[in-house]
C-alpha positions in Angstrom: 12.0 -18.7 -1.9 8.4 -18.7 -1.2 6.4 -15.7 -0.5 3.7 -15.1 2.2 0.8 -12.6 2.6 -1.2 -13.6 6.0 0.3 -16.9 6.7 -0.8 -18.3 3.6 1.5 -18.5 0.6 1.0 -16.2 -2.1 0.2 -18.4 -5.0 -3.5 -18.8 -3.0 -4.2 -15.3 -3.0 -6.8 -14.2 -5.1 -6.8 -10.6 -6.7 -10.2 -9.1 -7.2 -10.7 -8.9 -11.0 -11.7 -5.8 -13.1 -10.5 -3.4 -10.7 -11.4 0.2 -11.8 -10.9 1.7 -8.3 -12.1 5.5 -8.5 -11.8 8.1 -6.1 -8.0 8.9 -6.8 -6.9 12.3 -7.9 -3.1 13.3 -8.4 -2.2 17.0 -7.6 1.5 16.2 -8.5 3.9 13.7 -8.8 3.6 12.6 -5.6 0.7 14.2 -3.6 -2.5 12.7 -4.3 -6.5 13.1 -2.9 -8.4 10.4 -2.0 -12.1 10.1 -1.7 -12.8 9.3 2.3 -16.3 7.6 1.6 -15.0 5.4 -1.4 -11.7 4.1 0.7 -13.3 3.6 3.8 -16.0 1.3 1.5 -12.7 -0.7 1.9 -11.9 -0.1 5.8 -10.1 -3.8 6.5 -6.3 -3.8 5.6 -7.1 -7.5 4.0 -9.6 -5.8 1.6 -6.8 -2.7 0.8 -4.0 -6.0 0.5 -5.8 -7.2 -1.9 -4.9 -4.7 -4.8 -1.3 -6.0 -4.5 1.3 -8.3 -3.1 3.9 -7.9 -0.7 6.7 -9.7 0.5 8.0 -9.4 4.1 10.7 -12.2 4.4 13.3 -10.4 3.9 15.4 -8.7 6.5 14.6 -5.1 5.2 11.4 -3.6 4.4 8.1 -5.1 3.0 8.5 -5.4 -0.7 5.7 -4.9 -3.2 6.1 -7.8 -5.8 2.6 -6.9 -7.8 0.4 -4.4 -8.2 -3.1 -5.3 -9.6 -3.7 -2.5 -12.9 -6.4 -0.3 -12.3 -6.5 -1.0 -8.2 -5.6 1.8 -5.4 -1.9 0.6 -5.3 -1.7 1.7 -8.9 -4.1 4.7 -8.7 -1.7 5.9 -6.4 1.4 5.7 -7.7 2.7 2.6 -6.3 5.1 0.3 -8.7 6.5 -3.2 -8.0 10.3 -3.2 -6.4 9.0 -0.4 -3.9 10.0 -1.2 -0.5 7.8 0.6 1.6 9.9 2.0 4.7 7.4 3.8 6.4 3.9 5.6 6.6 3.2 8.5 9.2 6.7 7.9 11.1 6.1 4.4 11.6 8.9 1.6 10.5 6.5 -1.0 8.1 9.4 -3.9 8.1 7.1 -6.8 8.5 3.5 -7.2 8.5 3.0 -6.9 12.2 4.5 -3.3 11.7 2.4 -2.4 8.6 -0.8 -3.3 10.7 0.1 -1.1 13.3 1.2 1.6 11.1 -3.0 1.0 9.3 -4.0 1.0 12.8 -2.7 4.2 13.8 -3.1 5.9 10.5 -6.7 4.7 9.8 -8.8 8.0 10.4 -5.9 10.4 9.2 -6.5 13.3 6.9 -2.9 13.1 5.8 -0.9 9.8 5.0 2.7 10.1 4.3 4.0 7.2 2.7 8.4 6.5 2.6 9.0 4.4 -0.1 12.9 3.0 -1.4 12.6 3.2 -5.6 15.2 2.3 -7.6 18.1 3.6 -4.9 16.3 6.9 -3.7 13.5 7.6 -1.1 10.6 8.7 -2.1 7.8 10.3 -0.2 4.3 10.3 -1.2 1.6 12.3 0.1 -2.6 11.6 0.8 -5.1 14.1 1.4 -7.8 12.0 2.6 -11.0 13.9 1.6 
């Protein structure tokens, strides 16, 4: 099966290289801090979709198939075979859902992120600061 991110299929997506993205703290497992100036240096979702893949062709939720080391994905706790179920109350099944979520969620304080991980939800917390 082929993948897509954007139309395009994944195998032309380029990943930013050297990522050191800084600006993430972690208060516990799953409650982090992140720096408001530094993320919204990255304000587009295309520039945020960057620091991983996803996979939306399935029937259930959007599937992240890669995180890029050292990017906010992994600064923040988020592993490959996460399906992401949710952010702020709103369903992220396909990409059309995941931009409204960003949409809607942009200028938040507070991002609360449902993943499915290895047969358990998990729910992260952001303090945007």
């Amino acid at each position: 099966m082929e993948m897509y991110i954007n139309g395009r299929p994944l195998a032309t997506v380029q990943y930013p290289m050297g990522l050191d993205y800084q600006g993430v703290e972690q208060y516990s497992d799953n409650v982090y801090a992140i720096n408001k100036q530094r993320l919204q240096e990255q304000s587009q979702l295309n520039d945020l979709l960057s620091h991983a893949r996803f996979d939306d062709t399935s029937d259930g939720p959007i599937t992240v198939t890669e995180v890029v080391p050292g990017g906010i994905f992994d600064r923040i706790g988020i592993l490959p075979g996460d399906k992401v179920t949710g952010i702020n109350g709103f369903d992220t099944h396909n990409y059309a859902e995941l931009y409204s979520a960003y949409e809607n969620i942009k200028n938040e304080e507070q991002i609360s992120l449902h993943l499915y991980r290895n047969g358990q939800t998990i729910n992260f917390t952001y303090f945007i600061q």
